[in-house]
C-alpha positions as CSV (number, residue, x, y, z in Angstrom):
1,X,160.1,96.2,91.9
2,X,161.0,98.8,94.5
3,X,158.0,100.2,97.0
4,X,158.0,103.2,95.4
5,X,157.1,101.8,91.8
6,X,155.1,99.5,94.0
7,X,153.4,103.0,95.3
8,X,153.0,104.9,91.8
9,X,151.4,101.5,89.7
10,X,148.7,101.5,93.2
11,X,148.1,105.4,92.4
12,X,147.8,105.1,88.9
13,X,145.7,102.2,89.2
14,X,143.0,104.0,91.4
15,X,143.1,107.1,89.5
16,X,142.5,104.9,86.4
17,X,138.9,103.2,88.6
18,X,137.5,106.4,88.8
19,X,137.1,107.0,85.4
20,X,134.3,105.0,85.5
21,X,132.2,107.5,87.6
22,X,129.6,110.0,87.3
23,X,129.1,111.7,84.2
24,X,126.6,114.8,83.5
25,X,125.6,114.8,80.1
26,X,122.2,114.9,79.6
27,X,120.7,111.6,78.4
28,X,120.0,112.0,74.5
29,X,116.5,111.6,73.1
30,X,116.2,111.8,69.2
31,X,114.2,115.3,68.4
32,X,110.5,114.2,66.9
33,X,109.9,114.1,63.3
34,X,109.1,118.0,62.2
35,X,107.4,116.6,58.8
36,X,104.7,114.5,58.0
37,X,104.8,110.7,58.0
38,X,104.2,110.4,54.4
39,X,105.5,112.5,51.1
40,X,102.4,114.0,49.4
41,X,103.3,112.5,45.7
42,X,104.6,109.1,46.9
43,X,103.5,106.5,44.9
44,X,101.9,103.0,46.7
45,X,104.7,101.3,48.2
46,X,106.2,98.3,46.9
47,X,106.2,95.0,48.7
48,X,109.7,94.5,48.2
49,X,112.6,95.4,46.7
50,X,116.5,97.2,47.9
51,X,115.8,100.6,49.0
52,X,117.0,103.1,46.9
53,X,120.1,103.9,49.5
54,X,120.9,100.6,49.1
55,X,120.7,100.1,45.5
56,X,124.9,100.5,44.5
57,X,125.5,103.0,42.1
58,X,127.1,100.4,39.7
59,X,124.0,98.5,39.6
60,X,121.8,102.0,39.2
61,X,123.7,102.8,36.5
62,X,123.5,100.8,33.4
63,X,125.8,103.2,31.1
64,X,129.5,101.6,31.0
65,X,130.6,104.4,30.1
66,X,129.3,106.2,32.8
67,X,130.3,104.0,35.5
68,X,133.7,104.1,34.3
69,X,133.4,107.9,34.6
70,X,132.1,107.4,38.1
71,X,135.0,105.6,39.1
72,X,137.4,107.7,37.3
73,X,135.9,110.7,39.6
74,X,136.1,109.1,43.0
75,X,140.0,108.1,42.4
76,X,140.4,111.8,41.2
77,X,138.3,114.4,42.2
78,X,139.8,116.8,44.7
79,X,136.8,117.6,46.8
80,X,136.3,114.0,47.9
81,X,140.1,113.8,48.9
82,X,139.7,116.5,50.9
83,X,136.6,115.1,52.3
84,X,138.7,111.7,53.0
85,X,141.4,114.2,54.9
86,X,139.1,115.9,57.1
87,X,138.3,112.8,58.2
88,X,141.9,112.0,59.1
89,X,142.4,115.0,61.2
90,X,139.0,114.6,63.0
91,X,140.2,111.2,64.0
92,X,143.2,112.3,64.9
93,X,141.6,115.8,67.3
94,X,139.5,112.6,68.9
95,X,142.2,110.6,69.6
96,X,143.9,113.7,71.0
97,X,141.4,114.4,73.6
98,X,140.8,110.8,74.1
99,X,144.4,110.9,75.5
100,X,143.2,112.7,78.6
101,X,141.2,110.4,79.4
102,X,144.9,108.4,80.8
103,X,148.1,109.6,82.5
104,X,151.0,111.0,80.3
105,X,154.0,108.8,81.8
106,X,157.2,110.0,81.1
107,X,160.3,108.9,82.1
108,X,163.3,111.3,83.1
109,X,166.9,111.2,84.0
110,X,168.9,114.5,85.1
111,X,172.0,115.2,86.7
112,X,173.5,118.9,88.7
113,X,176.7,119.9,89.6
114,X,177.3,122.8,91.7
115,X,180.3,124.6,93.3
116,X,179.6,126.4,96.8
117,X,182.6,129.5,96.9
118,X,184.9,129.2,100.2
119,X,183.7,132.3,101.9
120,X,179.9,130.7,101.8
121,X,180.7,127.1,102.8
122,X,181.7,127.7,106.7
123,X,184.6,125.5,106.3
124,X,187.0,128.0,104.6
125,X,186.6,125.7,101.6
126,X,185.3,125.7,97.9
127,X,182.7,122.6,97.8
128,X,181.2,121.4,95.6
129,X,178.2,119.1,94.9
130,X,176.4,116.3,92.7
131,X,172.5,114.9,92.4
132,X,171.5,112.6,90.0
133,X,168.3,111.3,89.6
134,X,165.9,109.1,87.3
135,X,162.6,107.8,87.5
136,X,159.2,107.9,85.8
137,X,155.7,110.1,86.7
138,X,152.7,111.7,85.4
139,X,152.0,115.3,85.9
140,X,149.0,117.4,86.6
141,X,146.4,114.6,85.9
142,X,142.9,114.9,86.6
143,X,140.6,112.3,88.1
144,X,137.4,113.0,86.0
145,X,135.1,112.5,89.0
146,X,132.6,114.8,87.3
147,X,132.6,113.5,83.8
148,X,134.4,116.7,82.3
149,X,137.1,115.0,80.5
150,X,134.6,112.2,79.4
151,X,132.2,115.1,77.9
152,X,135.0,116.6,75.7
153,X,135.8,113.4,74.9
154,X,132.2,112.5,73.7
155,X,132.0,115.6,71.9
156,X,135.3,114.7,70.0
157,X,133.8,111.3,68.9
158,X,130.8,113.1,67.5
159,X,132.4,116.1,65.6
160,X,134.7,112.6,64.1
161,X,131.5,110.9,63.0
162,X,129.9,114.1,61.7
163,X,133.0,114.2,59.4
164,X,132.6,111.2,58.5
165,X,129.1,111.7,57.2
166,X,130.4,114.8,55.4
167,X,132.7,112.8,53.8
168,X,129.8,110.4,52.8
169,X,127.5,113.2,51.8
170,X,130.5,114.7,49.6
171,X,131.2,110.9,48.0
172,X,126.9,110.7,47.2
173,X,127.0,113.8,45.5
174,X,130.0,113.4,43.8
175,X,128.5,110.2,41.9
176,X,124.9,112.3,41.5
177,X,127.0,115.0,39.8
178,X,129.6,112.8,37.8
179,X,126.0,111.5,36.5
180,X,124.3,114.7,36.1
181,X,127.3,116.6,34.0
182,X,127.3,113.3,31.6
183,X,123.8,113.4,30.8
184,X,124.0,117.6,30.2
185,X,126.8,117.0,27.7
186,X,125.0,113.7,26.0
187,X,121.8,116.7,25.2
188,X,124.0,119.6,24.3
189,X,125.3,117.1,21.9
190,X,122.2,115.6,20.5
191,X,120.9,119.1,20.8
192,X,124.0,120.0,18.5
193,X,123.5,117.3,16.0
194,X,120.2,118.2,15.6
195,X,121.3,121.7,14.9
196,X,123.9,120.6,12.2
197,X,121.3,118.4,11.0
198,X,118.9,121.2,10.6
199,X,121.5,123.0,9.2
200,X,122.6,120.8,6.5
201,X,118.5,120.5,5.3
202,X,118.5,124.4,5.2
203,X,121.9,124.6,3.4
204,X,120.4,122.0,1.0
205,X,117.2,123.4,0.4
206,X,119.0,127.3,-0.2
207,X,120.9,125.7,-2.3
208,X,117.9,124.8,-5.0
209,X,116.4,127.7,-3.8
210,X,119.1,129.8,-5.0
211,X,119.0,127.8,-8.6
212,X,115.2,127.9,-9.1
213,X,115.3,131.9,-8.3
214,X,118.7,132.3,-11.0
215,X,115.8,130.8,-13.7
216,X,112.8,133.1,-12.1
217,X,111.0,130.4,-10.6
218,X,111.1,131.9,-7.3
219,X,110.5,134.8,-5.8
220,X,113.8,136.5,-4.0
221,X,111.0,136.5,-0.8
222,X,111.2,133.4,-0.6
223,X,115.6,133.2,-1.2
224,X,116.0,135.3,1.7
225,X,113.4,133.4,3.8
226,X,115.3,130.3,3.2
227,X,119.0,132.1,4.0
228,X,117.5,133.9,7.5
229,X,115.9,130.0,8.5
230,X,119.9,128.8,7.3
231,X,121.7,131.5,9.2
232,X,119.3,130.7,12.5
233,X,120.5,127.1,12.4
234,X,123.7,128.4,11.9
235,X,123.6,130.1,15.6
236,X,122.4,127.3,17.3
237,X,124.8,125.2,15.5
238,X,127.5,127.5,17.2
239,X,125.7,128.0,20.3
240,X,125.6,124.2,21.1
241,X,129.7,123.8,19.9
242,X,130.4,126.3,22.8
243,X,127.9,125.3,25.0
244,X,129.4,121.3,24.4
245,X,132.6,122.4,24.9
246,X,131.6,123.7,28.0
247,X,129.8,120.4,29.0
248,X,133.4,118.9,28.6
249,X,135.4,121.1,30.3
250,X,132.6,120.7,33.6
251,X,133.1,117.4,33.5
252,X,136.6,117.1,33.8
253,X,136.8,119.1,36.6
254,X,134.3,116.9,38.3
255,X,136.0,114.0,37.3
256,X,139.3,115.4,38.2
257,X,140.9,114.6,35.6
258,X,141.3,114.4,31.6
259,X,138.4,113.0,30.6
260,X,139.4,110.2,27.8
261,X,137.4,110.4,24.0
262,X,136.0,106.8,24.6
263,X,134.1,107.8,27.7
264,X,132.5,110.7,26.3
265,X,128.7,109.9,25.9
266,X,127.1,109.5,21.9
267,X,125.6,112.6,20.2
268,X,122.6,110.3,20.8
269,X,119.2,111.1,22.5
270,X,118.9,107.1,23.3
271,X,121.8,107.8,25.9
272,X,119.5,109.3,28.4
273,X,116.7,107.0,27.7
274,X,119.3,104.4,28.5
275,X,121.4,105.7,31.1
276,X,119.9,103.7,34.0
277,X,118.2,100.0,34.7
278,X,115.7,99.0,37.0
279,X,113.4,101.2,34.6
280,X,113.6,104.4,36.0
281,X,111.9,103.2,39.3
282,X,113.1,103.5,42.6
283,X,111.5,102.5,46.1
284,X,110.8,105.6,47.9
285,X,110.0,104.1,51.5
286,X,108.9,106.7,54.3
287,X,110.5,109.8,55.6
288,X,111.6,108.2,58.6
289,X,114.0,106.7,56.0
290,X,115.8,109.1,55.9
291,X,117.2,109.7,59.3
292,X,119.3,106.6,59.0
293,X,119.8,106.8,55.3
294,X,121.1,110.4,54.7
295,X,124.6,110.9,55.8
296,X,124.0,115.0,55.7
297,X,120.9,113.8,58.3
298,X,123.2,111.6,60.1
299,X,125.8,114.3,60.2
300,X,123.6,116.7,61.9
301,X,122.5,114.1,64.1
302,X,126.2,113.7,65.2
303,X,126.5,117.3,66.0
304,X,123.4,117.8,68.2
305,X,125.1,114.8,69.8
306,X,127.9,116.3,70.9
307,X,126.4,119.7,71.6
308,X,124.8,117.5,74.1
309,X,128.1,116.2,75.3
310,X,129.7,119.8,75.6
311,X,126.6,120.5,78.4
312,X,127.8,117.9,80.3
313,X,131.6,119.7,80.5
314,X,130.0,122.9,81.2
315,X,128.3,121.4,84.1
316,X,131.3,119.8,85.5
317,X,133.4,122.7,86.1
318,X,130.9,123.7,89.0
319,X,132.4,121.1,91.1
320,X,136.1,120.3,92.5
321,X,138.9,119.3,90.0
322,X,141.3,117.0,91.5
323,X,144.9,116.8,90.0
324,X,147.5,114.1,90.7
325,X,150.8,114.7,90.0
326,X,153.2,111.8,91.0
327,X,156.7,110.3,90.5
328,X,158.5,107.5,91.8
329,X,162.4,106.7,91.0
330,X,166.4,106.8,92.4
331,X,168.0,109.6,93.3
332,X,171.5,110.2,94.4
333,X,174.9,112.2,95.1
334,X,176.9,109.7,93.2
335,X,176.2,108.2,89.4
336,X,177.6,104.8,90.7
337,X,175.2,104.5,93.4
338,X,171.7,105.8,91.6
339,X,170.6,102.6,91.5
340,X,172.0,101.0,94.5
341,X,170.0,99.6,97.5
342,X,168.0,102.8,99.3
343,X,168.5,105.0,96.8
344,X,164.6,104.9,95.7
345,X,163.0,108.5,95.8
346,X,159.3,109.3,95.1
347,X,156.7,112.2,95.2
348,X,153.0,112.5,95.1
349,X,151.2,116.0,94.9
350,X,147.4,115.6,94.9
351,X,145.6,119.5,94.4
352,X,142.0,119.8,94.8
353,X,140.8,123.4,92.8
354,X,137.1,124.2,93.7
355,X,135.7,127.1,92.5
356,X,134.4,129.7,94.5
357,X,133.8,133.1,92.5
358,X,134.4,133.3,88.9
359,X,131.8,136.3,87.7
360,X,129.4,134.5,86.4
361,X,131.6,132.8,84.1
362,X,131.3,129.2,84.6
363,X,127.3,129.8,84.3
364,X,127.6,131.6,80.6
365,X,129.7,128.6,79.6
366,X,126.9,126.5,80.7
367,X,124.1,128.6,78.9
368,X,126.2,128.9,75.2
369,X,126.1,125.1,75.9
370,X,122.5,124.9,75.9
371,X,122.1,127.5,73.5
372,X,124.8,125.7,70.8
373,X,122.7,122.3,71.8
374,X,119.5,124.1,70.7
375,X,120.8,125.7,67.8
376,X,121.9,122.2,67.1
377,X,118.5,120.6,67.3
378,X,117.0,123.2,65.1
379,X,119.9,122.2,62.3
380,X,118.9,119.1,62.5
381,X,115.6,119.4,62.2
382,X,116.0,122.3,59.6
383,X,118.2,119.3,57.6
384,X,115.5,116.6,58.4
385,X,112.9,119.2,56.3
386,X,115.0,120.2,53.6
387,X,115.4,116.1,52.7
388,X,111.7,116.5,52.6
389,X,111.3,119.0,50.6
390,X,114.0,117.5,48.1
391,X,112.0,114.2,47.8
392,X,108.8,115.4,47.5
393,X,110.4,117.7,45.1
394,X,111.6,114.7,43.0
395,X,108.6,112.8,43.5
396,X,106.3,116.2,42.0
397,X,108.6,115.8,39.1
398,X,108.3,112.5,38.5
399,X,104.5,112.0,38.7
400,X,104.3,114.2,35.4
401,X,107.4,114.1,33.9
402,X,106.7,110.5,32.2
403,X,103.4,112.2,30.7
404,X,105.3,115.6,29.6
405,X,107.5,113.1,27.8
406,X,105.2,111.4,26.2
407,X,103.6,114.2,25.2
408,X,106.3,115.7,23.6
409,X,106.9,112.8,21.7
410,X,103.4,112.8,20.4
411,X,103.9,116.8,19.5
412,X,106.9,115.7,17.5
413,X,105.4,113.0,15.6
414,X,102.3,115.7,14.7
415,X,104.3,118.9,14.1
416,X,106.6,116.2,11.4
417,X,103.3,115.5,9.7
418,X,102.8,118.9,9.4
419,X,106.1,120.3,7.8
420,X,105.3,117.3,5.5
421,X,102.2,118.2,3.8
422,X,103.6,122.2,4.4
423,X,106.0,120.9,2.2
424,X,103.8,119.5,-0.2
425,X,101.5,122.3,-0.3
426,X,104.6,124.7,-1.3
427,X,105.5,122.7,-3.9
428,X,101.4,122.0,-5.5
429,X,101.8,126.4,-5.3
430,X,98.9,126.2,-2.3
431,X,100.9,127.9,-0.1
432,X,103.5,130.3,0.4
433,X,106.9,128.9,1.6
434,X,106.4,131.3,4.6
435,X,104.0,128.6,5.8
436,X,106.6,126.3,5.4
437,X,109.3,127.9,7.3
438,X,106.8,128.3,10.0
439,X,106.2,124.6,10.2
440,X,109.9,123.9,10.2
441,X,110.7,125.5,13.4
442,X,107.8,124.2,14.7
443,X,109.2,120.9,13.8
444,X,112.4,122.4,15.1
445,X,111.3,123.7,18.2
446,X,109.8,120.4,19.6
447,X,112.4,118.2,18.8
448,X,114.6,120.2,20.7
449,X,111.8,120.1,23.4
450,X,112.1,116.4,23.6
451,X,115.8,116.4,24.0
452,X,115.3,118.5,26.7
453,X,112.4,116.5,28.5
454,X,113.8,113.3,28.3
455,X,117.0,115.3,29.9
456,X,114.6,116.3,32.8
457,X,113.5,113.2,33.2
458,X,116.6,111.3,33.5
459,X,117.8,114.2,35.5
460,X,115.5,113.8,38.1
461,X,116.2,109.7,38.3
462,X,119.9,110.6,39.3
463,X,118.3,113.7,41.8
464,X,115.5,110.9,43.4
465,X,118.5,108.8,44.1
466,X,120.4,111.2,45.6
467,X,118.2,112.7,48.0
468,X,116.8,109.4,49.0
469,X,120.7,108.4,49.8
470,X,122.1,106.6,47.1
471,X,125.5,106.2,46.0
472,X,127.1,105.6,49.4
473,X,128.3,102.3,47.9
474,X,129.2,100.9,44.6
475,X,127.2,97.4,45.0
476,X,124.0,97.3,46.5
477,X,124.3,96.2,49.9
478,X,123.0,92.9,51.4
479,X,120.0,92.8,54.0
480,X,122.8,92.2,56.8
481,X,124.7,95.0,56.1
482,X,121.8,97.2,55.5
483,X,120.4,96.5,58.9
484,X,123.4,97.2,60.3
485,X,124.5,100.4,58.8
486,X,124.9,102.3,56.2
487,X,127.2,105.0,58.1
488,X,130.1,106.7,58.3
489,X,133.5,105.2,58.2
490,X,134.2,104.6,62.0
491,X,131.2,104.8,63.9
492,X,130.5,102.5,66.9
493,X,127.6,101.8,68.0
């Protein structure tokens, strides 16, 4: 190898061993816990058991046809692929600015020709000339002495793993809703078929209504009773048709595409008592949980860190930048003798830039740094209390919501007994049929009101498992892998 290659490798090699120095970030400390150590409806925790971030969606979910749904959605829907493409170009910024880190080496290879007129030669001549060089070199590289390259390079990495978690967060709430639409549309359907149900016994019971007041056995009170109690059922009826059709239409833009007949859920009540296994009980743990569990925590986390990281670039442009800009190669008058013997050629321009007066300018960067690191802490934080508030949301919910349930089961079972002897008492002439219309929507009234609570309560199964972090994963996760991480795609420890 000629000297002067001999000379550039030596330069480059040194310029590399000082990335190792200083840096001047500030040394990262977590931000306390801004909630209490405990959620205020949490029930006694379990001795064991997979945390409910743990627990894989498929093994959450005991519905086949939802899990099919589930993985229908995360092949198809749109926002998740964009999710999965943000990720992509964050890795791609990073490994952008991790390119600075290293000298751009480019080789080069050029060649002039110029003619020199007579009257400016001296000799009375024309002349003219030839150069021809090639050779390799870096230009304008900085030693990061100071850490500056190394912060923006930190606070790549960190705006990477943020997206990353985003893309996480966007994956658990994708499941959560995929979940969430099918069990709206399995009780606008049950709530439907309870409404055609109802309508058919109306129609029915018009229909001898109609022939007993043709032979003067009843009053036409009573006819047109019965036909406004047919035409009410015949608005739900339509209501829920629309409102089902709806349900669909939701769902396969969730999904993210056609949603197939075979998947659609029952017009069946039993579907949302049956929807999930385990049941209906998930470990809560501790709010500390959730700083590791949440990727929309974890995110946030990931951003303070590199508004910490962008202090430490701030910092470093109060002190010298030293560039290198170097080349080594052959050079000569003649193409056949470039590479010839003592024809070797090389440059090195070192340039030192200190800063001396810049109007303040170099300080304001410094404070928006600690101001966007402070603003970042209070995100974080701000996200750390709204996870809070979401649990102990769930948890509030779910503390009654078995008992509302049960309830309402009970006020079905009494207002049925009650149409019953209604019924009977129309027909012995006790009562009026007024009294019986009254106990029919009564009856009506709370069935749809168990529908709708066993909706809330199967509702707010999928919502505890999303806000504790589940559905990062379709198989719960073994102890190993829990331990280690449940994080984003690409984060190093």
């Amino acid at each position: 190898m000629p000297r002067s290659l001999t000379s550039l490798s030596l330069i480059a090699a040194a310029a590399l061993a000082l990335l190792s120095g200083c840096t001047l970030m500030p040394d990262y400390a977590r931000p306390p816990l801004p909630v209490a150590d405990h959620y205020p409806e949490a029930p006694p925790a379990a001795a064991s058991g997979v945390a409910a971030a743990d627990l894989g969606w498929r093994d959450f979910i005991a519905d086949s046809r939802l899990r099919e749904l589930i993985a229908l959605a995360l092949d198809h829907n749109r926002d998740l692929r964009v999710a999965v493409l943000n990720i992509e170009k964050s890795r791609a910024a990073y490994r952008i600015q991790e390119a600075d880190l290293f000298p751009g080496i480019n080789a080069t290879a050029g060649g002039t020709g110029t003619r020199t007129p007579a009257d400016q030669t001296g000799t009375g001549q024309a002349r003219v000339t030839h150069a021809y060089s090639a050779g390799i070199g870096f230009s304008a590289y900085e030693l990061d002495l100071f850490g500056r390259v190394r912060s923006l390079n930190a606070q790549a990495l960190q705006a990477y793993l943020s997206t990353a978690e985003a893309a996480q967060s966007t994956r658990i709430s994708l499941v959560t809703q995929v979940a969430s639409s099918y069990l709206s549309l399995a009780a606008d359907q049950a709530l439907l078929a309870l409404a055609r149900q109802t309508l058919e016994t109306r129609q029915t019971t018009l229909d001898l209504t109609q022939r007993s007041y043709a032979l003067g056995a009843s009053s036409e009170l009573t006819l047109r009773q019965m036909q406004s109690s047919l035409e009410s059922a015949r608005v739900d009826a339509a209501s829920y048709t629309a409102q089902v059709a709806q349900d669909r239409h939701a769902l396969a833009l969730v999904v993210g595409t056609e949603v197939p007949d075979r998947l659609l859920p029952p017009a069946s009540a039993d579907v949302l008592a049956q929807a999930f296994g385990g049941g209906g009980e998930l470990p809560v743990g501790l709010p500390s949980d959730l700083l590791t569990r949440r990727p929309d925590i974890r995110a946030a986390e990931h951003t303070l860190q590199g508004a910490n990281a962008s202090i430490g670039a701030a910092r470093a442009a109060f002190f010298p930048r030293i560039s290198l800009t170097a080349s080594a190669g052959y050079s000569s008058s003649e193409l056949s003798q470039l590479f010839k013997r003592g024809q070797g050629s090389w440059t090195f321009a070192p340039q030192l830039s200190l800063p001396l007066f810049d109007a303040g300018a170099n300080q304001a960067s410094l404070d928006s740094a600690k101001a966007d690191r402070d603003i970042a802490v209070a995100q974080y934080e701000k996200a750390i209390q709204s996870a809070f508030q979401e649990v102990s949301d769930a948890l509030s919910v779910r503390a009654t919501v078995r008992e509302r349930q049960a309830a309402q089961a009970r006020l079905v079972d009494a207002t049925q007994r009650s149409f019953e002897l209604s019924q009977a008492r129309y027909r012995m002439g006790v009562d009026s049929y007024l009294d019986v219309l009254d106990a029919q929507r009564s009856l009506y009234s709370a069935q749809q009101g168990l529908i709708n609570v066993e909706l809330t309560r199967a509702g707010n199964l999928v919502t505890l498992y999303k806000v504790l972090g589940g559905g990062w994963t379709d198989q719960t996760a073994p102890a190993s892998a829990v331990t280690a991480k449940p994080a984003a795609v690409g984060e190093t420890s």
